[in-house]
C-alpha positions in Angstrom: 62.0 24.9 93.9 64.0 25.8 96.7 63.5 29.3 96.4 60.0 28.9 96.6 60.8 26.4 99.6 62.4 29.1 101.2 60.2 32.3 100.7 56.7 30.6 101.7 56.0 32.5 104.8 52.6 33.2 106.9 50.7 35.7 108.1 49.4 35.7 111.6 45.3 37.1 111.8 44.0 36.2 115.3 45.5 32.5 115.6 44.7 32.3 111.0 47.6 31.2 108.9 47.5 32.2 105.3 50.3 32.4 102.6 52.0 36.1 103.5 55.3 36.8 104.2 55.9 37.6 108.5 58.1 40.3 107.9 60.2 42.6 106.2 62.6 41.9 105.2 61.3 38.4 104.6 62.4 35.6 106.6 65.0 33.0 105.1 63.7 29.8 106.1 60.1 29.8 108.6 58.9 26.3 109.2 55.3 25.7 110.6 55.5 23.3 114.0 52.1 22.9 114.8 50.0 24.5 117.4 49.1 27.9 118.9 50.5 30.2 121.8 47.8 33.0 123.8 49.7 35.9 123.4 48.2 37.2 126.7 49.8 34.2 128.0 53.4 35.9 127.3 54.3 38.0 130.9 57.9 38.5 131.0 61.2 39.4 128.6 64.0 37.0 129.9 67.8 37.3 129.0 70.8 34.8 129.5 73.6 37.6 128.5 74.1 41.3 130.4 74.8 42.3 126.6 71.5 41.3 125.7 70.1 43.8 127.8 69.2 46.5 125.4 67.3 44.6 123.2 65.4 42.8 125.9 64.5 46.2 127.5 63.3 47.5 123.9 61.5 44.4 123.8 59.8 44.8 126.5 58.9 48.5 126.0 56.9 47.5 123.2 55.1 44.4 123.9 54.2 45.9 127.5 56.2 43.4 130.1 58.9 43.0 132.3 62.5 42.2 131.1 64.7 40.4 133.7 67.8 38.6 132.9 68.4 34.6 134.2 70.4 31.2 132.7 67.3 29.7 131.1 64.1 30.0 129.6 60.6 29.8 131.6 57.2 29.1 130.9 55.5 32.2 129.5 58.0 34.2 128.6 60.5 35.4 125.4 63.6 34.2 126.0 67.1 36.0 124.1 69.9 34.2 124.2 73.7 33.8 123.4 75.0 30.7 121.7 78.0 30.0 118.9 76.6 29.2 115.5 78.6 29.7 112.7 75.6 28.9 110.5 74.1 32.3 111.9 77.1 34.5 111.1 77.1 38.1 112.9 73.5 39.1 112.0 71.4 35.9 112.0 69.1 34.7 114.5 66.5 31.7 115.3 62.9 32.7 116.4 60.6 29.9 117.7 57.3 29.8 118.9 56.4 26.9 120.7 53.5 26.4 123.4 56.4 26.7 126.4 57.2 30.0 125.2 59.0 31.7 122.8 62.8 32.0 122.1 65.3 34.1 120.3 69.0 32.4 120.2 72.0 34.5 117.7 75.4 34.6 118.0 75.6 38.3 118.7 73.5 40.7 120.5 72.6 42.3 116.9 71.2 38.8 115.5 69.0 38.9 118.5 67.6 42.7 118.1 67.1 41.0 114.7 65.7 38.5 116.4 63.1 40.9 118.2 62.0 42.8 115.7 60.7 40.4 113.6 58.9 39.1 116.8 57.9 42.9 116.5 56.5 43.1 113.6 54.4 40.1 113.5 52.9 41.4 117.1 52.5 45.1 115.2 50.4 44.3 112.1 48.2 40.7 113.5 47.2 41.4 116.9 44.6 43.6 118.7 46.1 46.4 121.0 44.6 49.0 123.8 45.3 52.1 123.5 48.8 51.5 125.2 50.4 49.0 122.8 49.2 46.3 124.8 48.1 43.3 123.2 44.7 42.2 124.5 44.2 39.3 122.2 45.2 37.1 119.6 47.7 33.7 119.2 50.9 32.8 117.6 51.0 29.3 115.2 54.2 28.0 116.6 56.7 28.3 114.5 60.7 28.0 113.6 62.6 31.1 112.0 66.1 30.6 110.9 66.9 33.9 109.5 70.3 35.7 108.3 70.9 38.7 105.5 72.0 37.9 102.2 74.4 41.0 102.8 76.2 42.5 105.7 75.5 46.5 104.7 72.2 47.5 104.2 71.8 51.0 103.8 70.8 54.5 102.8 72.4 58.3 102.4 70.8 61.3 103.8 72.2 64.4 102.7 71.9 66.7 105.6 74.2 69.2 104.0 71.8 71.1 101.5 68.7 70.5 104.3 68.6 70.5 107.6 67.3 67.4 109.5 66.2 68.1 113.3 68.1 65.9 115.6 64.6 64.3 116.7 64.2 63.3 112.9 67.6 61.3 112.9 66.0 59.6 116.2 63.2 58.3 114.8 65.5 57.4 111.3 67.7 55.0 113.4 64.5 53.4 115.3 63.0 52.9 111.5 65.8 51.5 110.2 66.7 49.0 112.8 62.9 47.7 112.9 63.7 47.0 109.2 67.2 45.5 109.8 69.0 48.2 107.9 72.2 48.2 109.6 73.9 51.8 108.0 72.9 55.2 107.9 75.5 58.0 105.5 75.0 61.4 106.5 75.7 63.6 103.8 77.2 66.3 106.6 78.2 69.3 103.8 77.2 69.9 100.3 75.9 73.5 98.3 73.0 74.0 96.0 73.8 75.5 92.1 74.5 78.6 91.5 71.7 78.9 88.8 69.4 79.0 91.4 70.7 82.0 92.6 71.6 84.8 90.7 74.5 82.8 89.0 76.6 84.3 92.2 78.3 81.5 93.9 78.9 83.9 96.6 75.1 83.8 97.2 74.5 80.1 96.5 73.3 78.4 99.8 76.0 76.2 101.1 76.1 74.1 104.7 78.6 72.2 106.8 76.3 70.6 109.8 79.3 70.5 112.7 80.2 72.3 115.5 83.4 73.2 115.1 86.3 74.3 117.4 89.1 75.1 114.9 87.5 76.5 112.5 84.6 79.0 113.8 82.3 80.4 111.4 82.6 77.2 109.3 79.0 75.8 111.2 75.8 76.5 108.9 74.1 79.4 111.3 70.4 77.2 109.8 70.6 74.0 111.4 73.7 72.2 112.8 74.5 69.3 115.2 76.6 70.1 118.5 79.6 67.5 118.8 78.1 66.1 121.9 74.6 65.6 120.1 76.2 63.6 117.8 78.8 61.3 119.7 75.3 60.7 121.4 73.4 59.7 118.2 76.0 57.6 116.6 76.4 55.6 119.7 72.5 55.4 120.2 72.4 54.0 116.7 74.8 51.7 117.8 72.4 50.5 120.4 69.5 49.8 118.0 72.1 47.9 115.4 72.4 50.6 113.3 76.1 52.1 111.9 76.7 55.9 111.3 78.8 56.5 108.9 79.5 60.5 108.7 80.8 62.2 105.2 82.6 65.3 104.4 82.4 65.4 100.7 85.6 67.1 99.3 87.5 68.5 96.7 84.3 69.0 94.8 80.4 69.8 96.5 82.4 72.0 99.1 81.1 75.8 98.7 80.9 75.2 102.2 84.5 75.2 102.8 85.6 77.6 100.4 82.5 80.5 101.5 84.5 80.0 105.3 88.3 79.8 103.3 87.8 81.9 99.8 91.5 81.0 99.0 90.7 77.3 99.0 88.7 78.1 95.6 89.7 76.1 92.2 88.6 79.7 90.7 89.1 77.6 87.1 86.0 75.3 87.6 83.7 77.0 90.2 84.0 78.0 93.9 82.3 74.6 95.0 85.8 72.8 93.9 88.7 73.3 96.5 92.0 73.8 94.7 94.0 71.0 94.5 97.1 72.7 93.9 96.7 75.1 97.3 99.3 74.0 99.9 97.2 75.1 102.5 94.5 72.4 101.3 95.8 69.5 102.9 96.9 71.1 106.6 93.0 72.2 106.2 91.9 69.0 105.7 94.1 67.3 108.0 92.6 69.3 110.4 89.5 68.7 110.2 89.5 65.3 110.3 92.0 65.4 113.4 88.9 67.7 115.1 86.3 64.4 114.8 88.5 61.6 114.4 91.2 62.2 117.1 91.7 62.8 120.3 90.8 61.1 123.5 87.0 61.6 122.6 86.3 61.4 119.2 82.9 62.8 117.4 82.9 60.1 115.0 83.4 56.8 117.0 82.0 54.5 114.2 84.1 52.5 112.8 83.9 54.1 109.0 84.3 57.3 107.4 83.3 58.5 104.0 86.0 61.0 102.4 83.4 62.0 99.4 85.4 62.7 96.4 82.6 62.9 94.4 82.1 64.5 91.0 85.6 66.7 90.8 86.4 68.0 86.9 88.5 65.6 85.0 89.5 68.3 82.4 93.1 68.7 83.1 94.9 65.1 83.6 97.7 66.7 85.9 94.2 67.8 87.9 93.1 64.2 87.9 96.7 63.2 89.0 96.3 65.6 91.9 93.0 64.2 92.3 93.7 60.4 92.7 96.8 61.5 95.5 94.3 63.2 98.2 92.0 60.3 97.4 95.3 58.2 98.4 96.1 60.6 101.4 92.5 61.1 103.0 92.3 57.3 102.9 95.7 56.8 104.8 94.2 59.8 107.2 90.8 57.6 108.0 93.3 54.5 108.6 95.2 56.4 111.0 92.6 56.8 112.9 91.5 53.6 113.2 88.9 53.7 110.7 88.1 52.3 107.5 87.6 54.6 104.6 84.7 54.9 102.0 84.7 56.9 98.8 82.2 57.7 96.4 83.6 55.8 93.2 85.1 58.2 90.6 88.7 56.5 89.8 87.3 55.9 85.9 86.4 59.5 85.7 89.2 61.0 86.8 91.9 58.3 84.5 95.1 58.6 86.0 98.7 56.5 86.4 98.8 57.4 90.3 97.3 54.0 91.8 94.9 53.7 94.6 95.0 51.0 96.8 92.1 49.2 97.2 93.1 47.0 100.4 90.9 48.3 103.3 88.9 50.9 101.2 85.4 50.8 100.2 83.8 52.6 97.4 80.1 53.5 97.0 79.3 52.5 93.2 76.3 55.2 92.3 77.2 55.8 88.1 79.6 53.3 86.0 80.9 56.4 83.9 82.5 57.2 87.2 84.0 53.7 88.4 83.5 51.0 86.3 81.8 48.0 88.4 84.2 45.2 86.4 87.2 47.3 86.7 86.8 48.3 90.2 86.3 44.5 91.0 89.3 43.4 89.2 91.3 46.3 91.2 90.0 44.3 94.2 87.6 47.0 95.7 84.8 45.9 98.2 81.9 48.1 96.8 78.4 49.4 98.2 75.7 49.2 95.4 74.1 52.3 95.4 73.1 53.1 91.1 71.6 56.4 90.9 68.9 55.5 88.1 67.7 52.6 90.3 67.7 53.7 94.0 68.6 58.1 93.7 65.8 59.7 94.9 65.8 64.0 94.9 62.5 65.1 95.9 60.1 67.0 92.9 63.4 67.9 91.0 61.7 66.4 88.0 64.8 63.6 87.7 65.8 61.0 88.9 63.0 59.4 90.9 60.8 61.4 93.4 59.4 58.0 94.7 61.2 54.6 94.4 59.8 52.6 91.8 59.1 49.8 94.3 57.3 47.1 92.2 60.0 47.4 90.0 63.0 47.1 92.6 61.1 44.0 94.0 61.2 42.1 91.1 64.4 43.5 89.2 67.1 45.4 91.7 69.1 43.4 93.8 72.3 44.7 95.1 74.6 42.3 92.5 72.7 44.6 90.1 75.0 48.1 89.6 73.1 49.9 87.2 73.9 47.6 83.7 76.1 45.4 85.2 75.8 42.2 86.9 77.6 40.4 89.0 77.1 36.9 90.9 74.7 36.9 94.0 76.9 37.3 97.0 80.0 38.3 95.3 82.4 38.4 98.1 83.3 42.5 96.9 80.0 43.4 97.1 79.5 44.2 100.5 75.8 45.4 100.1 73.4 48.2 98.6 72.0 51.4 99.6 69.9 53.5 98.8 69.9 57.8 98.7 67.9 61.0 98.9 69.4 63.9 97.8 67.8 67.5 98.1 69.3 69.3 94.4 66.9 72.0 94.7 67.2 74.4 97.8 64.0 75.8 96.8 61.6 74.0 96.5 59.7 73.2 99.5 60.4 70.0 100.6 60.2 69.4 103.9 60.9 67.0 106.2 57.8 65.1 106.4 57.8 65.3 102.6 60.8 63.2 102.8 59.9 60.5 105.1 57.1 59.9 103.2 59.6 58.8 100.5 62.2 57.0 102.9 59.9 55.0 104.5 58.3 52.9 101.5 62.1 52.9 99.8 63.4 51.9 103.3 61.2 48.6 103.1 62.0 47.6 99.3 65.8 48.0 99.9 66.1 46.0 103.1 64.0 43.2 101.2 66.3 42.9 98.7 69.4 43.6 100.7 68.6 40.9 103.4 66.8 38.2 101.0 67.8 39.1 97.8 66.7 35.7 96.1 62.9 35.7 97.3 59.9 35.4 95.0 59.7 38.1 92.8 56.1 37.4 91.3 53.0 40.0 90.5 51.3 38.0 93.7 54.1 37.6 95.8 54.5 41.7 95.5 51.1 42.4 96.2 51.2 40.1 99.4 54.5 42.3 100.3 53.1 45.3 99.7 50.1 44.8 101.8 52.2 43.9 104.8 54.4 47.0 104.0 51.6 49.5 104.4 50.7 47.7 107.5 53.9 47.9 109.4 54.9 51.6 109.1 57.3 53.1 111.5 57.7 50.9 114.3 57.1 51.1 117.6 59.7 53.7 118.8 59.3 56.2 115.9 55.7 57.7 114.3 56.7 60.2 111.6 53.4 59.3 110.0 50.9 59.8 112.7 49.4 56.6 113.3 49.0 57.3 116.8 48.3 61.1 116.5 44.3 60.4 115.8 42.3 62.9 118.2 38.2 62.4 118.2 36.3 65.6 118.8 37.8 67.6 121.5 37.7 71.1 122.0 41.0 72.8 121.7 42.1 75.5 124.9 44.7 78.0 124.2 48.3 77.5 125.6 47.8 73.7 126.3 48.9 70.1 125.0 47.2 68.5 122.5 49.1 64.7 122.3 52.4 65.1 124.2 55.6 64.0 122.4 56.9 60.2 122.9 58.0 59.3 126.8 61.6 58.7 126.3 61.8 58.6 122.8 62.1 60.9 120.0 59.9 62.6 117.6 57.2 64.8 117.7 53.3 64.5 117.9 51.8 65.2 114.0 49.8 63.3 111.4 51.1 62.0 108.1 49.8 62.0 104.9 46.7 61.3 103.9 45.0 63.0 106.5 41.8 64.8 107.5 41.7 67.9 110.1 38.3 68.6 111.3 36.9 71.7 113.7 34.2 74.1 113.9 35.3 77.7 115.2 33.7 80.5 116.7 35.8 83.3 115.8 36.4 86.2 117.6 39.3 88.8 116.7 43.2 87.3 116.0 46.2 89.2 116.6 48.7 88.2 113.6 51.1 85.5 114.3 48.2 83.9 116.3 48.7 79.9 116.0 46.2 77.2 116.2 48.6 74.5 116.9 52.3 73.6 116.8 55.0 70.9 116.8 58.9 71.4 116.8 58.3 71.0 113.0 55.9 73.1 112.0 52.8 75.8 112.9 49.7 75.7 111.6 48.3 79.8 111.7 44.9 81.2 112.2 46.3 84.6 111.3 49.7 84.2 109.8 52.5 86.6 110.9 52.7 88.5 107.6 49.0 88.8 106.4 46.5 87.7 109.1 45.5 84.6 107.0 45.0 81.0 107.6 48.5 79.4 106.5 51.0 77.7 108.1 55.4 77.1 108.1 57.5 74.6 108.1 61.5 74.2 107.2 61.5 77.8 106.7 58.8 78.3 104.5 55.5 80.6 105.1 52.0 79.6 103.1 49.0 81.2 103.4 45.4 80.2 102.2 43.5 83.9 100.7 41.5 83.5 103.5 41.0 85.5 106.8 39.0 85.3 110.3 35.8 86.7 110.2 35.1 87.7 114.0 31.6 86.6 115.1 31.2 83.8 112.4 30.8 80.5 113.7 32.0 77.8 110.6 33.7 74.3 110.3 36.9 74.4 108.7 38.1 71.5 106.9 41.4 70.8 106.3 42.8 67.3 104.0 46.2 66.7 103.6 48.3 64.8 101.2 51.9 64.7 99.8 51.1 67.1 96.8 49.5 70.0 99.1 46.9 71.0 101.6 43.0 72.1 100.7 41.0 74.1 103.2 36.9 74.1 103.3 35.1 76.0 104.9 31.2 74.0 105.7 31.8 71.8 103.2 32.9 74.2 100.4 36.4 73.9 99.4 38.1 77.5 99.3 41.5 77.1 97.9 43.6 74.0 97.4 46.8 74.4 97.5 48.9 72.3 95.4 52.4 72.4 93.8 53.6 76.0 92.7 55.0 74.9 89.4 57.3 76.8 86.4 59.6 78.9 88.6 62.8 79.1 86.5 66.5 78.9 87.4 68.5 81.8 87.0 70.1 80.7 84.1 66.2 79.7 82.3 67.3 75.9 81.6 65.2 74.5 83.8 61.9 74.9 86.1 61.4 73.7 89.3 58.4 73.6 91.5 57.7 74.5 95.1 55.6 72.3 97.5 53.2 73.4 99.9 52.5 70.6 102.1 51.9 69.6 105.6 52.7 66.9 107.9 50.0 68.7 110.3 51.2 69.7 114.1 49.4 68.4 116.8 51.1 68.8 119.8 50.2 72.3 121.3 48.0 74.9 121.4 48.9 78.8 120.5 47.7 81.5 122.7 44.2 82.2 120.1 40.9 84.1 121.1 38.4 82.2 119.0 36.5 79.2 120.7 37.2 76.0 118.6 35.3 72.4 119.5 35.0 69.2 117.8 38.4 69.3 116.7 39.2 65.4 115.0 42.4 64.5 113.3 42.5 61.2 111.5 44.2 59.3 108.6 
């Protein structure tokens, strides 16, 4: 009964109250007061604390008013304030509507930004808007939220290492994230792909490390990289929206990079992608680079974690695992020096050992129990993250593991207490929280990064459910409710990886001009998510190859490709092309639908080619297959420099 008690929530339709959850994650405890407030009746954003200021400015970015800081509250307005309540904890916060106004009291300026975007997201999904993000009508019921998370990390791994994520995309992550009160973002910053996949050569298998680096040039990946200025920026912008960074240099094992820049740091024995634990000139290395981002008067990494990896080294030789378990040991005494606590991905029950490894100050990421074992790790005393690869791994069309979350099934089943088989009480003091991953396995095969939003997002709502109210109701209705609210909220207001506001109504396209110009002050870039429809009618007239129809920092959609003249388009260094060419002095409508399996062109209602998944490409070694995806998040912010006249061009979802 009190569960229930707790999870009945409403939905807000034009002043209509109905039995839906608010938000997500769902709110603790929301108690109807009685009432309505005009939401055009809300003019200002008012703040009691000069810390509050960034959320009451980000406030009042979205909603379209004024933020001004004063002592107290005033008619009309959404007031954040400061005020001691141990009940609240760090993260918690009390929302409440009432006909005076509406106000948002935490403990810390994070329970507040919590605060806000629940306020957010009831305003996002319930209430008419102008073409601004201006509410022009609706009402709030007046209400009382009293809301805090079950668990203090809610998070998920990116692995930047074996793809490249544009700094814009890592923007727009963080905004996602904190409008979803996820609190920690792991970037994966180095990592290789197999060998089978090329050649069996581990001299020619793609490897990356993602830093600018002073001591050791030639170590950057020349595809994609982050300067150390762009991300000192990021992680403290992240800090800003409530949001932790928590970089990771995974080593002894997963580190081609390291040994393609420093071939003597090989374990020859295993495979090039283990550094050699027996190398004296492996620690100094090491040492070094941590000193590069940890230290000195301006360090990269100014969070206040950092994740050593240690993931997946060979346990053949016990003197090996001996070796093993001691830079675990030192890298963690490194990350304390520094002010820092350490994280490690679990692995002291693979590698068995008699060298111990003190749990006090460490925590470990828990992703497979033949590595740690969840009991024995909590009776060594470790705090752990819950992050169980069959549950919560996803690795984009690899063909294991999960290319989509299972979210029905997470709702109902997964909560972070849950690692893998093994379960532990809810709120278990060492459990510090879950996470959830996406990995990118296969180098080749197409994904790109629009491709993998479109699997964050929906796993980014199901895990900060059940990370920040992991006792809710779990039934078939209660889902379906969620679920309908999920696919309403979407990005946010500061990020739009899916396009909801990149819809364009029959306009006629000019060469060399702007189509929908990026965010003002924000990040990201101006496209349109999956499933969408692209609409023009063309007059053609003669195209030079390499002539584009339109563009985004992301990606280029051709109407005579750069290699073969055709219609085609890139993205994340990939070229596809439709078999199908301009024919000057033909005047057609080309039709273009886009989904997250491919891209079909038409031409007047006639569908010429679809292209869909190329399937059964092999690994080097023939064990496996693997498949290559030709999809499109389509550009829409400029024109290229084309020839042919083009009208009534419509983009929609």
């Amino acid at each position: 009964m009190k569960h229930l008690l707790l999870s009945l929530l409403f939905v807000l339709s034009f002043g209509h109250i109905s039995a839906q959850p608010l938000c997500i994650p769902t709110a603790q405890e929301v108690k109807q007061t009685g009432g309505t407030v005009e939401v055009s009746s809300i003019t200002c954003v008012t703040y009691n604390d000069a810390s509050l200021q960034t959320a009451a400015d980000y406030l009042g970015k979205a909603w379209g008013i004024e933020a001004v800081q004063q002592k107290k509250a005033s008619e009309n307005s959404i007031f954040l304030s400061l005020k001691p309540d141990k009940k609240l904890g760090d993260e918690g916060y009390r929302l409440t509507i009432s006909p005076k106004g509406i106000t948002v009291q935490a403990t810390t300026p994070k329970g507040a930004l919590w605060g806000v975007q629940t306020l957010l997201q009831m305003k996002d999904t319930h209430f008419a808007k102008n073409e601004a993000g201006v509410i022009t009508k609706g009402t709030f019921p007046c209400l009382s939220i009293t809301d805090k998370p079950d668990y203090p990390i809610r998070g998920f791994m990116i692995d930047a290492g074996r793809k490249f994520y544009p700094l814009s995309y890592l923007y727009s992550l963080v905004n996602v994230m904190s409008y979803y009160k996820m609190n920690t973002l792991q970037l994966h910053l180095n990592d290789n792909g197999f060998n089978d996949q090329f050649e069996n050569s581990w001299d020619d298998t793609y490897a990356a490390f993602r830093m600018e680096s002073d001591y050791f040039p030639g170590l950057t990946a020349i595809d994609g990289s982050y300067s150390k200025q762009e991300m000192r920026d990021l992680i403290r912008y992240a800090e800003t929206m409530g949001v932790e960074i928590i970089p990771e240099f995974d080593v002894p094992a997963h580190s081609l990079a390291f040994t393609h820049f420093r071939p003597s740091l090989a374990a020859k024995k295993y495979d090039d992608a283990h550094l050699d634990l027996e190398n004296p000139e492996l620690i100094p290395f090491l040492d070094s680079l941590y000193a590069e981002y940890l230290g000195g008067p301006d360090p990269v990494f100014t969070g206040p974690r950092f994740h050593i990896g240690t993931d997946e080294y060979s346990n053949k030789d016990s003197a090996i695992c001996e070796r093993f378990r001691e830079l675990i040991v030192h890298l963690c005494n490194e990350v304390k020096k520094y002010g820092k606590q350490p994280v490690f991905w679990g692995s002291l029950t693979h590698a068995k050992g008699v060298t111990p490894v003190p749990s006090d100050g460490v925590l470990m990421s828990l992703w497979y129990n033949g590595y740690a074992d969840p009991m024995e790790m909590h009776k060594q005393g470790f705090h752990m993250i819950s992050i169980p690869d069959r549950f919560i791994y996803i690795v984009p069309a690899a063909g294991y593991y999960n290319d989509y979350l299972n979210t029905r099934w997470l709702f109902k089943n997964w909560k972070p207490s849950l690692i893998r088989d093994k379960h532990f009480e809810h709120q278990d003091p060492l459990i510090d929280g879950g996470m959830f991953a996406l990995w990118n396995d296969f180098i080749k095969n197409g994904i790109s990064v629009g491709d993998c939003h479109d699997r964050i997002l929906p796993a980014m709502q199901v895990i900060s459910e059940k990370c920040w109210n992991a006792l809710r109701d779990t039934t078939e209705a209660s889902f379906a409710q969620w679920q309908t609210l999920a696919t309403k909220l979407e990005d946010g207001p500061l990020a739009d990886e899916i396009g909801r506001k990149s819809m364009v109504n029959h306009i006629d396209l000019k060469p060399r001009s702007t189509i929908i110009a990026p965010p003002k002050g924000g990040w990201g870039v101006s496209q349109i998510g999956y499933p969408y429809t692209v609409e023009f009618t063309i007059e053609w007239a003669e195209e030079k190859p390499g002539t584009m129809l339109c563009q985004s920092e992301r990606s280029t959609f051709y109407l005579s490709d750069p290699i073969k003249g055709m219609l085609g388009f890139s993205r994340d260094g990939y070229l596809f092309q439709f078999k199908y060419k301009s024919k000057p002095g033909k005047r057609e409508t080309i039709q273009l639908k886009g989904d997250n399996q491919g891209l079909s062109l038409s031409s007047d209602g006639k569908l010429v080619e679809r292209l869909k998944p190329d399937t059964g490409h092999r690994t080097d070694n023939k064990k496996s297959t693997y498949k290559i995806m030709r999809t499109l998040v389509f550009p829409l912010q400029e024109t290229g420099d084309f020839r042919s006249k083009i009208t009534n061009f419509s983009a929609w979802r």
